[in-house]
Every structure is written in structure tokens, then in C-alpha cells.
N, C-alpha and C positions, 0 to 999 in steps of 0.2 A: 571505374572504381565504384563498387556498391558502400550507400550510405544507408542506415537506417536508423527509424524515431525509436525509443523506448518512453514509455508513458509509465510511473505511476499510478494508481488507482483510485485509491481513497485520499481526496481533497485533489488531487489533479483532473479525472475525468466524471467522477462522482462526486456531490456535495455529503458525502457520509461523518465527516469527522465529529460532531455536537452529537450524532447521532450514536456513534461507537464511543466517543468518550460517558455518553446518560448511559452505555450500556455495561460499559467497563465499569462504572461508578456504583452501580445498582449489584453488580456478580461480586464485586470486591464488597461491600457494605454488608450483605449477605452474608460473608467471613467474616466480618468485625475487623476490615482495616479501611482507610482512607487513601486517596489516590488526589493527587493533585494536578490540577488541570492543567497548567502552564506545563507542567513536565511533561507531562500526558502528549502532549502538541507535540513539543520539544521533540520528544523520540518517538513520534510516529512513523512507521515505515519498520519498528521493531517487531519481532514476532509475537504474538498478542502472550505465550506463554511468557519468554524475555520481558513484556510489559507487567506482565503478573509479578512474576520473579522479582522485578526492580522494587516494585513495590514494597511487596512482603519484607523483604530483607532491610530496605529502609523503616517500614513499622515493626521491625523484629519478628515479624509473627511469620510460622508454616503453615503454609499450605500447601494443598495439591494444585500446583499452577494448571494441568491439564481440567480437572473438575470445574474450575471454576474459569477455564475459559471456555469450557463445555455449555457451561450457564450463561456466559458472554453470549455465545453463538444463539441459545436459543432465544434469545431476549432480542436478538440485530435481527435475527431471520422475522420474528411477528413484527417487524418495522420497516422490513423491508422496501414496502410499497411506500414509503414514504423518500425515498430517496432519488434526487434529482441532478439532471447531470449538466455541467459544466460548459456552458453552449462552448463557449472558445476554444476550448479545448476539443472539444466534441467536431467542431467543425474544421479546427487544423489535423483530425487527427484524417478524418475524412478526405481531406485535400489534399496531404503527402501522399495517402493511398490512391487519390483518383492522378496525381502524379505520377507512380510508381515505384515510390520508398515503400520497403519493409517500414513496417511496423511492428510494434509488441508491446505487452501488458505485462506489467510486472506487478508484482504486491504482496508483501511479506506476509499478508490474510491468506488462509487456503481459498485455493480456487473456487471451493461451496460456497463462498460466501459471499464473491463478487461475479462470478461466470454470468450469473442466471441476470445479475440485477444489470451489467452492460447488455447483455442482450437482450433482454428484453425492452431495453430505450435504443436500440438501436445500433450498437457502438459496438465494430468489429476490430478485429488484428490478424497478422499471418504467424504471433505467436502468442502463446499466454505462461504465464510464468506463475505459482503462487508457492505460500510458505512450503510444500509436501515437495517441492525441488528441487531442495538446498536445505544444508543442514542449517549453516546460521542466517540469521537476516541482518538485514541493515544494521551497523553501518559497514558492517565486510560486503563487497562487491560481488559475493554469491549470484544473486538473483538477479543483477544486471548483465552478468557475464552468463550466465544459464537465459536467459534472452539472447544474446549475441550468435550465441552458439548455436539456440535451436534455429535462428534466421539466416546462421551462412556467413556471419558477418563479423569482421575481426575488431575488437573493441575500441581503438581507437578512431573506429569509423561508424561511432556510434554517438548518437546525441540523446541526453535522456531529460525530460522534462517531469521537476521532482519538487515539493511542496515542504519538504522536512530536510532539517538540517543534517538528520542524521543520513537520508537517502542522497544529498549534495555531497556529503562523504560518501559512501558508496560508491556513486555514479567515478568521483576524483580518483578512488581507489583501485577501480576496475580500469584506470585509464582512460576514461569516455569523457565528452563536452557533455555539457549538464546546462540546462536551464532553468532556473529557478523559479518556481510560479508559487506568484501573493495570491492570495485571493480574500483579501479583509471580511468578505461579505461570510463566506463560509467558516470562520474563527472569533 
């Protein structure tokens, strides 16, 4: 019986979250709305437009969620090189692989935006998953089950190691074990 890991991205293999939240803060401020940070946490693993969206609607105001997650992006991409990856994670993802489990990457961010910054520290998979392959993101099991699928692997035989509440929904929803990873230092 084939088993395989699904990893989140952002705050499970990468330390990117403070980092996408200064930049979520600065595209939305731009527009003249406010985002709050605890919420911000709360629903990460949302598709960053979904995160815009939430927002907006709670401060009343329109916007173009695409526009200004355009701005989001160009603002992560010049900080990129500041981002550091998650020994522990990094190194079980490593070890299931040099065991023989499928792995895969999942992340409700388009794949531009995390591909380049795991590989370039190192941090491979046998699949990658990002927002551009699923219409919704977390908390619907989209993007967990669109990993399972590209791997072979049928989702109850799927364990996925996930940092956001709303991705521990997900992971439940797709029918898959779910591992919850703290990580204080990065929050």
C-alpha cells in the first residue's frame, strides 16, 4: 500500500509568513484599507486574492483583488532572498524521500512565487501543487486532493503536514491525516 507526505509551504517548509503578512499590509495600505494580523495568520493557506477579498468586504471598500495582489507579489519577489527554510521540516521532508514516500508541495500561492525560493535552498518533491490548480483554496480540499492525484495516491493514504487552521480543514475535508506544525518562532 503506497503512502505519501503533502507539505504546505509557507510557515511549514519556508519561514515566509511575517514576511507575506509586511507585504499583504503595505499592497492593502496602498488602497487605503487595514488588514489584521491575527486574522491574517488565522486564514493563511487562503488564496492571497480570497485574502484580499476578506478583507475588503470587512473594511467596506472595492477593490481590484487581482491588482493589488499583483502588488503583493512584486513586493515578496524583492524579499525573496530573505527567506529561510524550516530545518525540521526540511530535513523530514528529505528522509521520507530518501525512504521512499511520495512526497508533494502544496500552496494556495502560485507556484512563481514559492517554486524558485524551495529550490533554490534545496527542498525538492515528486509533486507541486499551487493556487493556478484549483479553483478554490483552503479551507475546500482542492489543493490537497490535486496533490494526491498528481502522486498516484488515493487520499486517505495521505498525510499532510499543515501550519493554518484553515489548511487542518482542508487536509480533514479531503479525507487525509493532517499534522499540525507550531512553529512560535516564525509567528
Amino acid at each position: 500500500m503506497k503512502y505519501a507526505y503533502i507539505f504546505d509551504v509557507d510557515g511549514v517548509l519556508v519561514n515566509t509568513m511575517e514576511m507575506l503578512f509586511a507585504c499583504y499590509k503595505q499592497a492593502l495600505e496602498e488602497v487605503s484599507f487595514p488588514i489584521d494580523k491575527a486574522q491574517f495568520f488565522r486564514q493563511a493557506g487562503m488564496k492571497g486574492q480570497e485574502q484580499i477579498k476578506y478583507f475588503a468586504e470587512k473594511a467596506g471598500i472595492a477593490v481590484d483583488a487581482e491588482e493589488v495582489y499583483q502588488r503583493k507579489r512584486e513586493l515578496s519577489d524583492k524579499r525573496a532572498q530573505d527567506v529561510k527554510q524550516i530545518e525540521c521540516n526540511v530535513e523530514l521532508i528529505r528522509a521520507l524521500k530518501a525512504a521512499g514516500f511520495l512526497v508533494a508541495m502544496a500552496s494556495a500561492s502560485a507556484r512563481a512565487s514559492w517554486v524558485h525560493v524551495v529550490g533554490t535552498l534545496g527542498i525538492s518533491a515528486d509533486a507541486a501543487v499551487g493556487a493556478e490548480d484549483v479553483t478554490r483554496g483552503k479551507p475546500h480540499p482542492d489543493l490537497f486532493l490535486c496533490a494526491a492525484e498528481k502522486l498516484g495516491v488515493p487520499p486517505e493514504n495521505c498525510i499532510v503536514i499543515e501550519d493554518s487552521d484553515v489548511g487542518v480543514e482542508a487536509a480533514k475535508a479531503a479525507g487525509m491525516k493532517v499534522v499540525r506544525f507550531y512553529d512560535s518562532r516564525g509567528k
